[in-house]
C-alpha positions as CSV (number, residue, x, y, z in Angstrom):
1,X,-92.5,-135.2,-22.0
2,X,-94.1,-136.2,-25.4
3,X,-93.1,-133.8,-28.6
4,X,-94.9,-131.4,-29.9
5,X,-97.4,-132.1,-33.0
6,X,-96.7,-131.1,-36.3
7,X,-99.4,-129.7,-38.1
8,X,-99.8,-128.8,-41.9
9,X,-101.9,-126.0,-43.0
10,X,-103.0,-125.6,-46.8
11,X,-105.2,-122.6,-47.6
12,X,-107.0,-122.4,-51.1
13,X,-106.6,-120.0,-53.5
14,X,-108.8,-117.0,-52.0
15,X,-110.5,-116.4,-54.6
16,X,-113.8,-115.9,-53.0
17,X,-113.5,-115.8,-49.1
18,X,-116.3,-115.2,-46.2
19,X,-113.7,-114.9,-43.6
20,X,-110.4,-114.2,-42.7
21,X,-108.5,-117.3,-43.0
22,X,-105.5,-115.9,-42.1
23,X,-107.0,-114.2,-38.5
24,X,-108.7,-117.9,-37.9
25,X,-105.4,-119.5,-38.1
26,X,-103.9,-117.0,-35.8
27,X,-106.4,-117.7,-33.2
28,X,-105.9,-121.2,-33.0
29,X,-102.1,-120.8,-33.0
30,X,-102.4,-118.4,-30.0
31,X,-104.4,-120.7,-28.1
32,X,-101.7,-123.8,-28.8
33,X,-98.7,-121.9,-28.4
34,X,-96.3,-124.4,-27.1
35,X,-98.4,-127.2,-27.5
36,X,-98.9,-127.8,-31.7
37,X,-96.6,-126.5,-34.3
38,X,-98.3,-125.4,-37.5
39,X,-96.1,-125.4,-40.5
40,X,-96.9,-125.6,-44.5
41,X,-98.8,-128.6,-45.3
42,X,-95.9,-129.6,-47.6
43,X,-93.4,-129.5,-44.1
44,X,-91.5,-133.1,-43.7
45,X,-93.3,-135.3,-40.4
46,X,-96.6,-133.6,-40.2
47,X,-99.1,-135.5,-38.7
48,X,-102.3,-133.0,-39.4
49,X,-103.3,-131.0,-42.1
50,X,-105.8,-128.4,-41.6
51,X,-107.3,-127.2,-45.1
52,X,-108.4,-123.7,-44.8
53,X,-110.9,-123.0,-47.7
54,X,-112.5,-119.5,-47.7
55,X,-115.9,-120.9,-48.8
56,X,-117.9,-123.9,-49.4
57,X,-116.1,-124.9,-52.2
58,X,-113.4,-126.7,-50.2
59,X,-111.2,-126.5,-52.9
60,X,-107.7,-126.5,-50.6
61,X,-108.5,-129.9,-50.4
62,X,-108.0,-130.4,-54.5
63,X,-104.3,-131.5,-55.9
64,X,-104.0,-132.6,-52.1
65,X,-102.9,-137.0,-51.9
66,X,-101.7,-137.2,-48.0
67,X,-100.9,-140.5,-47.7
68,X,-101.5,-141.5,-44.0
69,X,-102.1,-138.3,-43.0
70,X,-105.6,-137.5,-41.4
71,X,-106.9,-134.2,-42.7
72,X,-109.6,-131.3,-41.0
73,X,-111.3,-129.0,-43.4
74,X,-112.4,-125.4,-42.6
75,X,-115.0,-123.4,-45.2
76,X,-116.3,-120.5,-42.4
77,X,-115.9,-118.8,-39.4
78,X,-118.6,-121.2,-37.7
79,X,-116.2,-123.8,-37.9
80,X,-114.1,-122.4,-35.6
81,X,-115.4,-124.2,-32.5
82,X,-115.1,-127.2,-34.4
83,X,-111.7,-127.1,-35.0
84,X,-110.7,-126.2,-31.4
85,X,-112.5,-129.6,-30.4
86,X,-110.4,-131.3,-33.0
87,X,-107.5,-129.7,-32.1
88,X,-107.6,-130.3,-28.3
89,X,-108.0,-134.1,-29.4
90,X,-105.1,-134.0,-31.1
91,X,-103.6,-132.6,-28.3
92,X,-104.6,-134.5,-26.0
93,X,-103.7,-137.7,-27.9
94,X,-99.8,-136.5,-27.0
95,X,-100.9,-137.3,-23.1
96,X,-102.1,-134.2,-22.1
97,X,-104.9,-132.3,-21.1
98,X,-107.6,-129.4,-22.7
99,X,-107.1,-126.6,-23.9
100,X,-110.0,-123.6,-23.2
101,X,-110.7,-121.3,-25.5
């Protein structure tokens, strides 16, 4: 059995949101329970970093220098699709098989 994937979440400041980060991320995490971890983007061994910006700025990616470490970006609900497809490839990278939303 292969280990479970660490992934990093950053969220910008909020200064200006068109969605519910927050509920987005708790989605996703309900749908990979078991299967990805999600911890601070800052955590030791992560392997993903999600950046969850509440608009088009983006700007959870600024300050942000992950050496090696392959990042997703999120700016709107619409992207939520998106980031199930990534996340099922990350997934699935461990050996395994979909996950259905």
């Amino acid at each position: 059995m292969k280990s479970i994937k660490r992934i990093g979440v950053k969220y910008c400041g909020g200064c200006n949101p068109t969605y519910e980060r927050v509920n987005m991320l708790r989605q996703v995490q309900s749908l990979f329970t078991g299967k990805l971890l999600f911890l601070r983007h800052d955590a030791s061994d992560i392997e993903v970093i999600l950046l969850l910006s509440g608009c088009h700025r983006a700007c959870a990616s600024q300050d942000l220098n992950p050496t090696g470490i392959s990042c997703y970006s999120v700016t709107g609900e619409n992207d939520f699709k998106n980031l199930i497809d990534y996340l099922t490839s990350v997934y699935k990278a461990n050996g395994v098989g979909a996950i259905k939303p």
